[in-house]
Wavefront OBJ file of the C-alpha trace (Angstrom):
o trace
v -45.691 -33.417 -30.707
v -43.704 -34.862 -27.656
v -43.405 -34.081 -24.135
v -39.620 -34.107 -22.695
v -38.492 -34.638 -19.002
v -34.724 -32.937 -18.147
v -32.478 -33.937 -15.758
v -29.051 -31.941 -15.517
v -30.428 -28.941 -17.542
v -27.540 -26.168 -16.408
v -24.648 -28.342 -17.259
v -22.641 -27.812 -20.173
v -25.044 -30.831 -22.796
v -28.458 -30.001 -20.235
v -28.094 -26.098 -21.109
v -27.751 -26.678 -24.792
v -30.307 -29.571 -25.182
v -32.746 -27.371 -23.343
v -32.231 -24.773 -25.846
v -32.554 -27.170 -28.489
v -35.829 -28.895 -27.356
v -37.397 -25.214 -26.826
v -36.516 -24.461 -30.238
v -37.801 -28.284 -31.542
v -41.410 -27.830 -33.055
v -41.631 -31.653 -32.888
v -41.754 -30.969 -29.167
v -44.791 -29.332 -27.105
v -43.386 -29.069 -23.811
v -39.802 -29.131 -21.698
v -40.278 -30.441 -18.367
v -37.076 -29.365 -16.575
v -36.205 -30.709 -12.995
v -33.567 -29.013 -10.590
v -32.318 -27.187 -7.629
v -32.740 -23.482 -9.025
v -34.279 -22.106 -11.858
v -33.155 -21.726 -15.241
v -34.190 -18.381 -15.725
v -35.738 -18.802 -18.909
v -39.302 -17.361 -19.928
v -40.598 -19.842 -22.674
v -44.069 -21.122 -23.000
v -43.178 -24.863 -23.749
v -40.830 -24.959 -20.929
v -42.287 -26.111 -17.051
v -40.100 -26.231 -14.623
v -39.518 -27.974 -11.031
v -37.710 -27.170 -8.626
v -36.820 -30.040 -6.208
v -34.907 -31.724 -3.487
v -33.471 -35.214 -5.035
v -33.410 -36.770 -1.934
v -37.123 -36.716 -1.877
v -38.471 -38.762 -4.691
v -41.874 -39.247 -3.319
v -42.477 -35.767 -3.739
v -41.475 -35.146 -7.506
v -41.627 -38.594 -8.867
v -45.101 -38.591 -9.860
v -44.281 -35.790 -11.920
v -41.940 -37.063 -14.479
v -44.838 -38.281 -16.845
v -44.161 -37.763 -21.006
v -42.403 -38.799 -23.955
v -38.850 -39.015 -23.518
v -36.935 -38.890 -20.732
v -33.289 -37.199 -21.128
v -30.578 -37.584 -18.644
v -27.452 -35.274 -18.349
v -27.134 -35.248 -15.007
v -23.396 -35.159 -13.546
v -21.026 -33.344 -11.201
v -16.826 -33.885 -10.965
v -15.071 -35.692 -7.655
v -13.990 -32.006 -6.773
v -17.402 -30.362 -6.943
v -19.052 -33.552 -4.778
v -16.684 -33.250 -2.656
v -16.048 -37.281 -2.407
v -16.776 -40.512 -4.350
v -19.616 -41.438 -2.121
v -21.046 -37.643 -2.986
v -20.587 -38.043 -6.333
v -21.894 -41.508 -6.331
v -25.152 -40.345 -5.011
v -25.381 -37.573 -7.656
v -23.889 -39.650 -10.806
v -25.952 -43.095 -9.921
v -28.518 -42.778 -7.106
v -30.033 -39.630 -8.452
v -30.171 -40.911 -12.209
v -31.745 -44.023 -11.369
v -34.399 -42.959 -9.514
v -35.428 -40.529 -12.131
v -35.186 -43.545 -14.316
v -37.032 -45.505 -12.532
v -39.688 -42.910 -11.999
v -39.868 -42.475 -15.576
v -40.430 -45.884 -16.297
v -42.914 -46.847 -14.041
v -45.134 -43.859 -15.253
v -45.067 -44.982 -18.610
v -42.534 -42.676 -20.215
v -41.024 -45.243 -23.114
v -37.815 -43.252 -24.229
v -34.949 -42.948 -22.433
v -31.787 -41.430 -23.433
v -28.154 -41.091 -21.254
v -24.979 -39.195 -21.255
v -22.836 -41.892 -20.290
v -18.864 -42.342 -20.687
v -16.603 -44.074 -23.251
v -15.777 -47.390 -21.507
v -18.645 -47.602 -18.878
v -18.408 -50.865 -17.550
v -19.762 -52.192 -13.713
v -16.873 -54.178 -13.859
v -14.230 -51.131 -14.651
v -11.429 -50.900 -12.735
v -11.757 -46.776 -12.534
v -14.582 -45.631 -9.713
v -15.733 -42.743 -12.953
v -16.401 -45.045 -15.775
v -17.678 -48.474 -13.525
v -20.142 -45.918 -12.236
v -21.718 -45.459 -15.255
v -21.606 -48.540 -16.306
v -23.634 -49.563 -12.930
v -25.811 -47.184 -13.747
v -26.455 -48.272 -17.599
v -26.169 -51.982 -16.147
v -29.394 -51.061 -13.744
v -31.023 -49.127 -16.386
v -31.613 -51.860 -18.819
v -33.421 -54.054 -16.516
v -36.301 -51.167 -16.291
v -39.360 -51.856 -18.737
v -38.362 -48.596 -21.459
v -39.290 -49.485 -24.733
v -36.376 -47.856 -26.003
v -33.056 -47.085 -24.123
v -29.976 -44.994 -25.478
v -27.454 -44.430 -23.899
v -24.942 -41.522 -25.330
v -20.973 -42.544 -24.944
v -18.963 -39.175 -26.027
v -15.415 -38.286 -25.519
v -13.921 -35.298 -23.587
v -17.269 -32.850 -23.351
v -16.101 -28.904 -24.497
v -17.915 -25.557 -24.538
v -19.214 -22.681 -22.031
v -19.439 -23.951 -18.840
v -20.573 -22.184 -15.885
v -17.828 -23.134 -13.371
v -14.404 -23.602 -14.351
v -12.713 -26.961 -14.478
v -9.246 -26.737 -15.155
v -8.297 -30.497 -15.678
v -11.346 -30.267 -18.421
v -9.344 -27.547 -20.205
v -5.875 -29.024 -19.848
v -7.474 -32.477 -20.939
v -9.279 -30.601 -23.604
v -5.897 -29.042 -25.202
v -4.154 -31.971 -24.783
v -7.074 -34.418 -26.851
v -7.125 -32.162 -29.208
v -3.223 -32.063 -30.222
v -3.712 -35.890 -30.180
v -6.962 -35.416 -32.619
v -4.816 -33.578 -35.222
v -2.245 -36.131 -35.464
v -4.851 -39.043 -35.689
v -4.742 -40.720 -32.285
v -7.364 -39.590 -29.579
v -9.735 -42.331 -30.981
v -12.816 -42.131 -28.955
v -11.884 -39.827 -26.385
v -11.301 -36.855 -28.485
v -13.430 -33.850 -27.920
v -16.878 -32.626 -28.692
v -19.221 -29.671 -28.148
v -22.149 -30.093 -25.684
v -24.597 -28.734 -28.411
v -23.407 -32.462 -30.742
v -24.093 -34.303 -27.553
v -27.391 -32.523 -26.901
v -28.594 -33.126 -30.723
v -27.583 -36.551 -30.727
v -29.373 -37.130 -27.805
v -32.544 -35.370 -29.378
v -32.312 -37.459 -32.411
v -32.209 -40.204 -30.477
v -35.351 -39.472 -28.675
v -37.267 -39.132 -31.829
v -35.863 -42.094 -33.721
v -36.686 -44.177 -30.675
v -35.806 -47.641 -32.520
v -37.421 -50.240 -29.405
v -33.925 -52.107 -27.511
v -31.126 -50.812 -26.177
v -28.311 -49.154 -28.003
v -25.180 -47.676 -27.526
v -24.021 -44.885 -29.384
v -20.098 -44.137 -29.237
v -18.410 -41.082 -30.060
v -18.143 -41.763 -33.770
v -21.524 -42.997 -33.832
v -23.157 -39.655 -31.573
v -21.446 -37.342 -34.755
v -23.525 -39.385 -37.313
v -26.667 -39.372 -35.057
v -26.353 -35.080 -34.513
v -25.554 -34.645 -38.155
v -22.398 -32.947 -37.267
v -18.774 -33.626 -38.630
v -15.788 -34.197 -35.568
v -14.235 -30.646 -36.061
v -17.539 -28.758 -34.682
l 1 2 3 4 5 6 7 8 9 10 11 12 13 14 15 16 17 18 19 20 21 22 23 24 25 26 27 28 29 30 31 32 33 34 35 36 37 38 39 40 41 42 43 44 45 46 47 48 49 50 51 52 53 54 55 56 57 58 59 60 61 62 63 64 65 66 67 68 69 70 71 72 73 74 75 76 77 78 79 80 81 82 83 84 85 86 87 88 89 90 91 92 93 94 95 96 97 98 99 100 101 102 103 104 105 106 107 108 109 110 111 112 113 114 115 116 117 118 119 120 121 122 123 124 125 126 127 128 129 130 131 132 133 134 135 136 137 138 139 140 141 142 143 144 145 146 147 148 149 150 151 152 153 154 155 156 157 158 159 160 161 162 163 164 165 166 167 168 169 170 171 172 173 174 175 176 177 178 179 180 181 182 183 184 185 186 187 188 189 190 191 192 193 194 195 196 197 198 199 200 201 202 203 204 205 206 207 208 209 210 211 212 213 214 215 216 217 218 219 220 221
């Protein structure tokens, strides 16, 4: 039975993968850090609640199994790139690179279709940095998690999401939204799961396609 560390756990994948993991026999304990609580009463689940712009005082801490990653916020919600830079990169890789140098050996990321350093768009060359930086830490197995358009219950309201959302999915039916059609957190969150467990040693990156056939799950769900 494995221990999991959370990052990003009240997002739209972080809600459903804690669910998931609390329900997941082949896990003992969900070790969940944030700003607030989740509100959840659940004898596997421990929870911290932290500042991320103190890492000496929670890194320690993130000690375990596998180490999952859904942490993200939108331009809007940051309130600037530099904002959202610090919450999308800095924030991730220090949990990252907590994780690894306390041993944890799985790590698994919700990245972004086309994450590149050298992108041309600040979104997608962020992650990319991010995976880019990630690699050169000592996991003994890395995943990183490239779906299209995210959908489901979300706490706050994005309306570009939803117009993006309705527009993807016309383009699905007629065959042409390729790899940035949608799918529901709770795919993303048992892809991400699976991946944990299978934890093949390397690196590997699983694209949309690829994160349906890893959760089990056919594109229409």
């Amino acid at each position: 039975m494995k221990t999991a560390n959370v990052i990003g756990a009240t997002g739209l994948v972080g809600t459903q993968l804690v669910h998931l993991l609390l329900a997941d026999e082949r896990f003992e304990k969900v070790i969940v850090f944030g700003r607030s609580s989740l509100g959840i009463s659940n004898a596997k689940l421990e929870e911290h609640l932290i500042d991320f712009d103190t890492p000496e005082a929670w890194q320690h801490l993130v000690k375990g199994d596998v180490f999952f990653s859904t942490l993200g916020t939108t331009l809007k919600q940051a309130g600037g790139q530099n904002e959202q830079y610090k919450v999308d990169y800095l924030y991730q890789y220090q949990f990252a690179q907590a994780a690894s140098q306390n041993g944890v050996p799985v790590y698994v990321l919700v990245s972004s279709p086309s994450a590149s350093p050298d992108s041309v768009l600040f979104y997608t060359r962020m992650k990319g940095t991010l995976e880019r930086d990630v690699k050169k830490l000592p996991f003994s197995s890395i995943n990183f998690i490239q779906p299209g358009l995210l959908h489901g219950d979300r706490k706050d309201e994005r309306m570009g999401e939803e117009v993006g959302f309705k527009v993807l999915s016309f383009l699905d039916k007629v065959g042409i939204a390729g790899k940035y059609r949608p799918v529901h957190g709770k795919v993303v969150a048992q892809a991400m799961i699976n991946a944990g467990i299978a934890a093949q040693s390397g690196i590997h990156t699983y694209t949309l396609e690829e994160v349906f056939q890893l959760a089990g799950a056919n594109h229409s769900k």
